[in-house]
C-alpha beads as a LAMMPS data file, in Angstrom:
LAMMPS data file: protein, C-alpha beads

294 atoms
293 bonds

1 atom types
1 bond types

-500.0 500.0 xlo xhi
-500.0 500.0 ylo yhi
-500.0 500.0 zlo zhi

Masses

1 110.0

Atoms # bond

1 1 1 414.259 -355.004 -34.145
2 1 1 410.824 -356.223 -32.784
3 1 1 408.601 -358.358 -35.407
4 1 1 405.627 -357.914 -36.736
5 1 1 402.793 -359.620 -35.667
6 1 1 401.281 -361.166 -38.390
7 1 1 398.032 -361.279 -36.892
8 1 1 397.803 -357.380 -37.290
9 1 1 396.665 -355.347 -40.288
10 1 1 395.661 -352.065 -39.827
11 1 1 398.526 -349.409 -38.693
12 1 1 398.761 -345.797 -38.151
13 1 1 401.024 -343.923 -40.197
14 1 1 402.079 -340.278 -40.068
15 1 1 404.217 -338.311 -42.820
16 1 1 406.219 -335.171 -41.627
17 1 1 406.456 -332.129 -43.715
18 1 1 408.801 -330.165 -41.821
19 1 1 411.015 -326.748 -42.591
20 1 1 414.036 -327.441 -41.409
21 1 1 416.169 -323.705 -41.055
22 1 1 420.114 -324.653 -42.698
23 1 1 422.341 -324.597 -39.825
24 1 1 420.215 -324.591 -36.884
25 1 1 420.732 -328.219 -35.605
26 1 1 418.840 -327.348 -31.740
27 1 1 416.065 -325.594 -33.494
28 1 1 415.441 -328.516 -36.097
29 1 1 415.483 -331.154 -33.959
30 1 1 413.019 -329.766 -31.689
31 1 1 410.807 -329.590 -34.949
32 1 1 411.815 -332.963 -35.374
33 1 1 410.542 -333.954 -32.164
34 1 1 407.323 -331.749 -32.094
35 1 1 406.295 -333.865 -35.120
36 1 1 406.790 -337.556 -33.786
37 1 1 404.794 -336.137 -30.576
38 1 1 402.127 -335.178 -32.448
39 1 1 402.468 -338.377 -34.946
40 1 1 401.976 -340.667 -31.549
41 1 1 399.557 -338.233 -30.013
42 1 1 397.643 -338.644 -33.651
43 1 1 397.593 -342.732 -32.924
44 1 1 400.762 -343.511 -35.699
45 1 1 402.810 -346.141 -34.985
46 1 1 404.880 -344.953 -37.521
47 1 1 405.914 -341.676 -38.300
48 1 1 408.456 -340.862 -41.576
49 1 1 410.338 -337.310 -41.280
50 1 1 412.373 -335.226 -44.690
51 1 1 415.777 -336.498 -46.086
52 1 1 418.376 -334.564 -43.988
53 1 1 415.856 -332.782 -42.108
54 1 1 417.888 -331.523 -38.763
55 1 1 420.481 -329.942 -40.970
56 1 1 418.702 -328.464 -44.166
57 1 1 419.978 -329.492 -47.556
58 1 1 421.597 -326.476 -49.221
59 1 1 425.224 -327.693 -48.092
60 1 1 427.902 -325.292 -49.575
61 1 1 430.887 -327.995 -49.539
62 1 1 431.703 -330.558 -48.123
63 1 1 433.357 -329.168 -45.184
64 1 1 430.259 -327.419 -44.312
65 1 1 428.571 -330.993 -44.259
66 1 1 431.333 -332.322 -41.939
67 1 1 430.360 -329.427 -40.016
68 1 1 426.812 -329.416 -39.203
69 1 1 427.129 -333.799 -39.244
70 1 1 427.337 -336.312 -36.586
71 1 1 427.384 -340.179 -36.282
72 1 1 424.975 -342.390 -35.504
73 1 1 425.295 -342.581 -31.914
74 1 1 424.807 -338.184 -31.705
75 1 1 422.551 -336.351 -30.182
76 1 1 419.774 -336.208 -33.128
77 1 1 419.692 -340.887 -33.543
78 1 1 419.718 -340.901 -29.664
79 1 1 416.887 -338.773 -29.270
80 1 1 414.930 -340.437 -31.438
81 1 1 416.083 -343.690 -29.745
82 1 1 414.937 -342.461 -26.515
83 1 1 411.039 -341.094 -28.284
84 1 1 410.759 -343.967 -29.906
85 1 1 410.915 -346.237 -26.954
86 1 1 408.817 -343.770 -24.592
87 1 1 406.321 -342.981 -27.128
88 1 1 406.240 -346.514 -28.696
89 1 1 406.511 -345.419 -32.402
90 1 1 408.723 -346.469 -35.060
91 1 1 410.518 -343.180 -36.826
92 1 1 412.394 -343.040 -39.971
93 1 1 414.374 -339.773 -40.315
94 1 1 416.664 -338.537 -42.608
95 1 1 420.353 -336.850 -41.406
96 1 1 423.381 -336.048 -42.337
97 1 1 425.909 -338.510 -40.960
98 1 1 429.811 -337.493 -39.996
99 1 1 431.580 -339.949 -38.253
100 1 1 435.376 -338.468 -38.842
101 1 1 434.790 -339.744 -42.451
102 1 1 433.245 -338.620 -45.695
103 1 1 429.945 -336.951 -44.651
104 1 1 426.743 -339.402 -45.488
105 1 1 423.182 -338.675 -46.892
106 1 1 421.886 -341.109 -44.400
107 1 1 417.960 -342.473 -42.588
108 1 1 417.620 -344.034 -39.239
109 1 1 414.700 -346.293 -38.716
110 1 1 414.585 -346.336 -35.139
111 1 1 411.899 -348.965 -33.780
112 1 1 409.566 -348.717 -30.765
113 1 1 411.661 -350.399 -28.807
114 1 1 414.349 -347.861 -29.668
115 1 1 416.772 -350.380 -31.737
116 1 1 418.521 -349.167 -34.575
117 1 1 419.065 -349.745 -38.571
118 1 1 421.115 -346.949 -40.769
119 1 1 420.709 -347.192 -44.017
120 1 1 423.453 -344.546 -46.612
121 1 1 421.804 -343.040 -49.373
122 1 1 422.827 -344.695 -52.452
123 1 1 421.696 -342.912 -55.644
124 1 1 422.959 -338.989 -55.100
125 1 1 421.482 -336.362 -56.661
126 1 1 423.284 -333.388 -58.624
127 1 1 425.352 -331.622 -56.067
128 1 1 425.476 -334.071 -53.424
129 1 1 427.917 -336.255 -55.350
130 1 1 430.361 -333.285 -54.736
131 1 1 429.676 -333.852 -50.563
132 1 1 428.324 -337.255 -49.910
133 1 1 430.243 -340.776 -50.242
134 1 1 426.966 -343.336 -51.418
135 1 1 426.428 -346.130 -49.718
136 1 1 427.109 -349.314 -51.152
137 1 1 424.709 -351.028 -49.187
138 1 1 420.921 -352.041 -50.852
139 1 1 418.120 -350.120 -49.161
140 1 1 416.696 -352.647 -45.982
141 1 1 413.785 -353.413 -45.041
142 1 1 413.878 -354.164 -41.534
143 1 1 410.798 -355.808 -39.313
144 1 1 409.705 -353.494 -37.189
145 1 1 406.089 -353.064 -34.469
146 1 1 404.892 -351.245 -37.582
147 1 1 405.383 -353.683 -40.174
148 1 1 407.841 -354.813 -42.615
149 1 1 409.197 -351.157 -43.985
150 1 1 411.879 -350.445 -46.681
151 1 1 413.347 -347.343 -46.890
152 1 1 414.708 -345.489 -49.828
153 1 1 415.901 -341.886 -49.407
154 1 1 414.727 -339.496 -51.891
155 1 1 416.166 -339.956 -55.358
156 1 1 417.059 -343.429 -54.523
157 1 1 412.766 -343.911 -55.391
158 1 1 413.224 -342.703 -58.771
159 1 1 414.453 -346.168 -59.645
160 1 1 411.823 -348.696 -60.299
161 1 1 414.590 -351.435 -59.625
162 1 1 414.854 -350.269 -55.928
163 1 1 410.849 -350.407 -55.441
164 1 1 410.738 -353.565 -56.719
165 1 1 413.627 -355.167 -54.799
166 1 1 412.367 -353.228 -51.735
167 1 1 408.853 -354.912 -52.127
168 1 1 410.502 -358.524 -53.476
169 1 1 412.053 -358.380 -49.681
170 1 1 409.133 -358.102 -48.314
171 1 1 408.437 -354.780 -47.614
172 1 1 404.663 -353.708 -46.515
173 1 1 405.375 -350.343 -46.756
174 1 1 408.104 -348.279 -48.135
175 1 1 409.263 -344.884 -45.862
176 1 1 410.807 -342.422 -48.473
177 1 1 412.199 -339.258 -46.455
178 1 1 412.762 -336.727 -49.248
179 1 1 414.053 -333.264 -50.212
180 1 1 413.039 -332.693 -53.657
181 1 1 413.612 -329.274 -55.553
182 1 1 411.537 -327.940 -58.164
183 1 1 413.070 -328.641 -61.311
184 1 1 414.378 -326.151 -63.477
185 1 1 412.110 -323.963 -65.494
186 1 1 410.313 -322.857 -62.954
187 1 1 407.053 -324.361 -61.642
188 1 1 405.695 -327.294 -60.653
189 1 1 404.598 -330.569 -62.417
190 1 1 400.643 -329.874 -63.065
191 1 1 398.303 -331.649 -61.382
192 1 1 400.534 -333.416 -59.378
193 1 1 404.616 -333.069 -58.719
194 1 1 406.303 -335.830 -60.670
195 1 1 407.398 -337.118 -57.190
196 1 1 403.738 -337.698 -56.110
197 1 1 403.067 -339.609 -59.462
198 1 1 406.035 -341.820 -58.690
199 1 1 405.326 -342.291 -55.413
200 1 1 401.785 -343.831 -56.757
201 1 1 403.361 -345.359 -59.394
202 1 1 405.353 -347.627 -57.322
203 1 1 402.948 -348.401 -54.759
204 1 1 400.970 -349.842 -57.736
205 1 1 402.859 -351.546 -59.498
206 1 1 404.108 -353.053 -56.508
207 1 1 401.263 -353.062 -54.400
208 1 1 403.102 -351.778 -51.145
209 1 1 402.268 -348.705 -49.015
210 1 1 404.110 -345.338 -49.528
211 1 1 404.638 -343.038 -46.703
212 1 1 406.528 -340.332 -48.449
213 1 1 407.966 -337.099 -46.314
214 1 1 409.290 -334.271 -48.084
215 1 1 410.156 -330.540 -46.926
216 1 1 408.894 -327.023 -47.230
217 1 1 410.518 -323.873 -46.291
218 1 1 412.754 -321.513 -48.625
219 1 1 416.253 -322.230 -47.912
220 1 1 418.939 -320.742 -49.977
221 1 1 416.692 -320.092 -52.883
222 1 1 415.338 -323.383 -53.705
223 1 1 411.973 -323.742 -53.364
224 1 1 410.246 -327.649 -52.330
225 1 1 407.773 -330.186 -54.348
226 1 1 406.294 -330.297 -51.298
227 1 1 405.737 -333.815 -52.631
228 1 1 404.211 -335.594 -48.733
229 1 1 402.028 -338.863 -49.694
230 1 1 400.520 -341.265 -47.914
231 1 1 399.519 -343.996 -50.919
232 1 1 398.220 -347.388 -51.149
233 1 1 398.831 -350.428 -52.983
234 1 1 396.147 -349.601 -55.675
235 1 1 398.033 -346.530 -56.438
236 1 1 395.654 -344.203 -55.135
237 1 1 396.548 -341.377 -52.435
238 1 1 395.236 -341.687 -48.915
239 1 1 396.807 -338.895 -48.148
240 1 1 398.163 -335.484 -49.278
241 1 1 399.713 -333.821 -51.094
242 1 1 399.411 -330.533 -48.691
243 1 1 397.402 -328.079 -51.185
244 1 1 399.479 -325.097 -49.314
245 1 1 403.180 -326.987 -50.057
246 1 1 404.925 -324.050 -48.635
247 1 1 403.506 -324.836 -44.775
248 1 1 404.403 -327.658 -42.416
249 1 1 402.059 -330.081 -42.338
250 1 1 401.385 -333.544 -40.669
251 1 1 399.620 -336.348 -43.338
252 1 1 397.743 -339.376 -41.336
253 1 1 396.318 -342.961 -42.618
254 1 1 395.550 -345.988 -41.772
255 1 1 396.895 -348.650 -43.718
256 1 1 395.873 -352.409 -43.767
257 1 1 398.753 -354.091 -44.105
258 1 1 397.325 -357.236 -45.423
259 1 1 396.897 -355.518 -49.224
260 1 1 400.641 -355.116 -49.284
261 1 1 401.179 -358.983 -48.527
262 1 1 398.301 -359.758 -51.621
263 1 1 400.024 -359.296 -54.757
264 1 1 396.899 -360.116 -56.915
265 1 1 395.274 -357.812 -58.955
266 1 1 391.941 -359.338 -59.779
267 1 1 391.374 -363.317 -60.208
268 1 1 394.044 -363.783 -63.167
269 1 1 397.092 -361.493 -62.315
270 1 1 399.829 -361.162 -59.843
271 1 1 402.504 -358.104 -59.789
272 1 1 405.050 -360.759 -58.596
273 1 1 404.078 -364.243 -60.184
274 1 1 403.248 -362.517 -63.840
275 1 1 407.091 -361.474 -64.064
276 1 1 408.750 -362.248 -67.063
277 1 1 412.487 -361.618 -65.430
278 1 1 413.894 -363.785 -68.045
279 1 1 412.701 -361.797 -70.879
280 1 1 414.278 -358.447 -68.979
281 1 1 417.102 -359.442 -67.339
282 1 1 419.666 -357.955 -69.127
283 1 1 417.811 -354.626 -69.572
284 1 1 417.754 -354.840 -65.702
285 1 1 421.807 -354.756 -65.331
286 1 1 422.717 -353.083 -68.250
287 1 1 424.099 -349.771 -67.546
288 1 1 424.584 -347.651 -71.230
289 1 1 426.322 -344.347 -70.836
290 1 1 424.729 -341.411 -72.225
291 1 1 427.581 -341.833 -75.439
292 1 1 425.935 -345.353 -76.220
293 1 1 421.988 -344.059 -75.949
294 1 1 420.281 -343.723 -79.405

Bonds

1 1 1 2
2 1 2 3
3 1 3 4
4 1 4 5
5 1 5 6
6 1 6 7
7 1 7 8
8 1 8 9
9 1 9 10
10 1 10 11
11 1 11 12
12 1 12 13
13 1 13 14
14 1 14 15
15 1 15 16
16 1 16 17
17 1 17 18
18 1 18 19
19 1 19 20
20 1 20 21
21 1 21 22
22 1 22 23
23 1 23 24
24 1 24 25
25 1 25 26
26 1 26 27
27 1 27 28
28 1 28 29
29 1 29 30
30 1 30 31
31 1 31 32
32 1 32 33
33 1 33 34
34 1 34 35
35 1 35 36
36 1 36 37
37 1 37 38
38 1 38 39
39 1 39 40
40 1 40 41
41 1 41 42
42 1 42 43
43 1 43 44
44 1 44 45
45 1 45 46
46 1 46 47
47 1 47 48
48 1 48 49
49 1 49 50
50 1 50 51
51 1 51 52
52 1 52 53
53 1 53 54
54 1 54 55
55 1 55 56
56 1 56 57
57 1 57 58
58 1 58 59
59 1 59 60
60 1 60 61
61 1 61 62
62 1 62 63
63 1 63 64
64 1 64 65
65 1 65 66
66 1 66 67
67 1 67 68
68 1 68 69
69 1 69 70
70 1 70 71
71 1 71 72
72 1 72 73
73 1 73 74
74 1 74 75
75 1 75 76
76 1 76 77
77 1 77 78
78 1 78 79
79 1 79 80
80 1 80 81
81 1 81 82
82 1 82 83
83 1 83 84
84 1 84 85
85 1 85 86
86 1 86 87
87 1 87 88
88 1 88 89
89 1 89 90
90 1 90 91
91 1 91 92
92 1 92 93
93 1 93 94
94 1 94 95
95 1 95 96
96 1 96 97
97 1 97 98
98 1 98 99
99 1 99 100
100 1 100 101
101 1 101 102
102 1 102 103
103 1 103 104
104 1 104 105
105 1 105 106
106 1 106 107
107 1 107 108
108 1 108 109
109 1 109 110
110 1 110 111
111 1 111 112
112 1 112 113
113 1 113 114
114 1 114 115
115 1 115 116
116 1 116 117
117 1 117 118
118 1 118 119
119 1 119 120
120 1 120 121
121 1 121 122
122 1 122 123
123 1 123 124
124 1 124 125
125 1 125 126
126 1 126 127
127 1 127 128
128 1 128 129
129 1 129 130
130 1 130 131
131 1 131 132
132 1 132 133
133 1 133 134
134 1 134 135
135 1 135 136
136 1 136 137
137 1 137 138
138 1 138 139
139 1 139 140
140 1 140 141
141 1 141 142
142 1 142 143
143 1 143 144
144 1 144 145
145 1 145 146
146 1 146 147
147 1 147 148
148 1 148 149
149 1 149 150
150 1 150 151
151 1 151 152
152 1 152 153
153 1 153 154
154 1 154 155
155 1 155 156
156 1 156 157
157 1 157 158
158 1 158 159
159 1 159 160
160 1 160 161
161 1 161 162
162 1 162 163
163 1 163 164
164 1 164 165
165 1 165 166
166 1 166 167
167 1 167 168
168 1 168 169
169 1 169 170
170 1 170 171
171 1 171 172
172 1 172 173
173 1 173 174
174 1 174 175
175 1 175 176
176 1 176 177
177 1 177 178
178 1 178 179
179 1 179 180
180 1 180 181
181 1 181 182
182 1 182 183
183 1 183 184
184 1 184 185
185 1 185 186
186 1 186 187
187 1 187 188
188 1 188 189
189 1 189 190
190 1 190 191
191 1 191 192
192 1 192 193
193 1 193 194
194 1 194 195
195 1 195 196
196 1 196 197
197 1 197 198
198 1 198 199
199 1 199 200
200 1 200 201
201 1 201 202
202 1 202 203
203 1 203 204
204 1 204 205
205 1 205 206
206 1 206 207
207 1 207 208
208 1 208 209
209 1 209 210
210 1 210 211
211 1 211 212
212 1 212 213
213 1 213 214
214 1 214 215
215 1 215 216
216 1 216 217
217 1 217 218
218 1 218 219
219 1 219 220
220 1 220 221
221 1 221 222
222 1 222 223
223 1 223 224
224 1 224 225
225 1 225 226
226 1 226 227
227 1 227 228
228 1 228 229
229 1 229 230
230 1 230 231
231 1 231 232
232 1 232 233
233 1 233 234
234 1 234 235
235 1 235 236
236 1 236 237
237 1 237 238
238 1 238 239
239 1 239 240
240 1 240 241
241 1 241 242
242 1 242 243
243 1 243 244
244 1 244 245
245 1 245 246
246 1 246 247
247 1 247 248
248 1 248 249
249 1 249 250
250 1 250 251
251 1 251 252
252 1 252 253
253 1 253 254
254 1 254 255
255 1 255 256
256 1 256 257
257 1 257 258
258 1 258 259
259 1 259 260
260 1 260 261
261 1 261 262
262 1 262 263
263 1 263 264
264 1 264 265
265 1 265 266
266 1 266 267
267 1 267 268
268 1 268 269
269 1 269 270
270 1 270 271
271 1 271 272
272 1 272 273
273 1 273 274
274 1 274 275
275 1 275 276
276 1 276 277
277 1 277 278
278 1 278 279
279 1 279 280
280 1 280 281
281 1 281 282
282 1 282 283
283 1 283 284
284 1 284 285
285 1 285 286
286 1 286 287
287 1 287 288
288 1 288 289
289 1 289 290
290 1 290 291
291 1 291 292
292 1 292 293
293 1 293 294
């Protein structure tokens, strides 16, 4: 992977809300591919697509995932490989990885020079723990021509502990391809999805960048969040959410990379150096079971 030069700050960043159709792997990854055009024809050097976004999400079982999967090395990865290095843009991209194994929730951050990190989902939501082995891996973050980025995938960013680590590695900015369902009753989180508000919520309190990429598009009757950000590390949105969620969409920002590397807040606090983690370290690594919770 190529590294950053420190001497650089600002960066274009682009966040893909695509609608992937279940099933139709040729048709999605042209989609796939219109976007990062249009994300380096835009200026990004960085462009962050949906969570399993050449395949769809609504996986029957998990032979249907083994189906409609493919390594690393396939036809989706390469392609990107082969953009990123003619276009000079760094993508992150979620797919469904089959390698003759269990099938994986997995990203790819491919860098402009077309090398390759894949990171496996760790955290899986509802129904995917009936067709996706988790990764046992921590989410990277991997130095890239677009900075420092960590990636978590989707439900992995509803834990604060994988921000945090994400940004105590030295991430600048934190790629979060996502499918996120409405939650049941009906409706969405008013003003903003939960998913947006965590989203800002982490880029404060960590004072990173989050480029976040969910999908639209009816598939299987679930309907999206529709939750694409762009936020900065005073937890305030640069860009989106898309006010019509139900459309594709393509968010843009520029983001100065030098606020992710000050962890000040003012002329008396610091989100790293004011941590107490001996105070909370056990609340950190304790696990309680929903028997044990008062």
């Amino acid at each position: 992977m190529a590294i950053t030069d420190s001497c650089r700050s600002d960066v274009s960043v682009a966040s893909a809300q695509l609608a992937p159709v279940f099933g139709d792997l040729a048709r999605n990854r042209a989609r796939a591919e219109e976007a990062i055009r249009n994300a380096a024809g835009a200026g990004a050097r960085l462009v962050v697509l949906p969570e399993l976004c050449t395949t769809g999400y609504a996986f029957a079982d998990e032979s249907q995932a083994r189906e409609l999967g493919e390594p690393a090395d396939g036809p989706t990865v390469t392609r990107w490989r082969e953009l990123a290095a003619a276009l000079r843009i760094v993508i992150v991209g979620g797919f469904c990885e089959c390698d003759g194994g269990p099938p994986r929730n997995s990203a790819a951050i491919v860098d402009a020079d077309g090398g390759l990190t894949v990171y496996r989902k760790t955290h899986l939501w509802d129904r995917e723990q009936l067709l996706f082995v988790a990764g046992d891996t921590p989410p990277p973050v991997v130095a890239t021509a677009a900075g420092r980025v960590g990636v978590a995938v989707c439900y992995d960013a509803f834990f604060p502990e994988v921000m945090r680590a994400l940004a105590l590695a030295g991430a600048e900015l934190i790629a979060v391809p996502m499918n996120s369902p409405v939650m049941d009753p009906p409706g969405r989180t008013q003003p903003l999805a939960v998913e947006v508000v965590q989203a800002l919520a982490a880029a404060g309190a960590n004072r990173v960048f989050v480029v976040q990429a969910d999908r639209t598009g009816r598939e299987r009757g679930i309907e999206w969040a529709g939750a694409s950000v762009i936020c900065d590390p005073d937890g305030r949105l640069l860009a989106g959410p898309v006010a019509d969620f139900e459309r594709p969409a393509l968010l843009t920002a520029t983001c100065d990379l030098a606020l992710a590397r000050d962890k000040r807040l003012g002329a008396r606090n610091d989100v790293f150096a004011d941590r107490r983690a001996d105070l909370y370290r056990d609340a950190a690594t304790t696990n309680p079971t929903k028997e044990t919770v008062n």
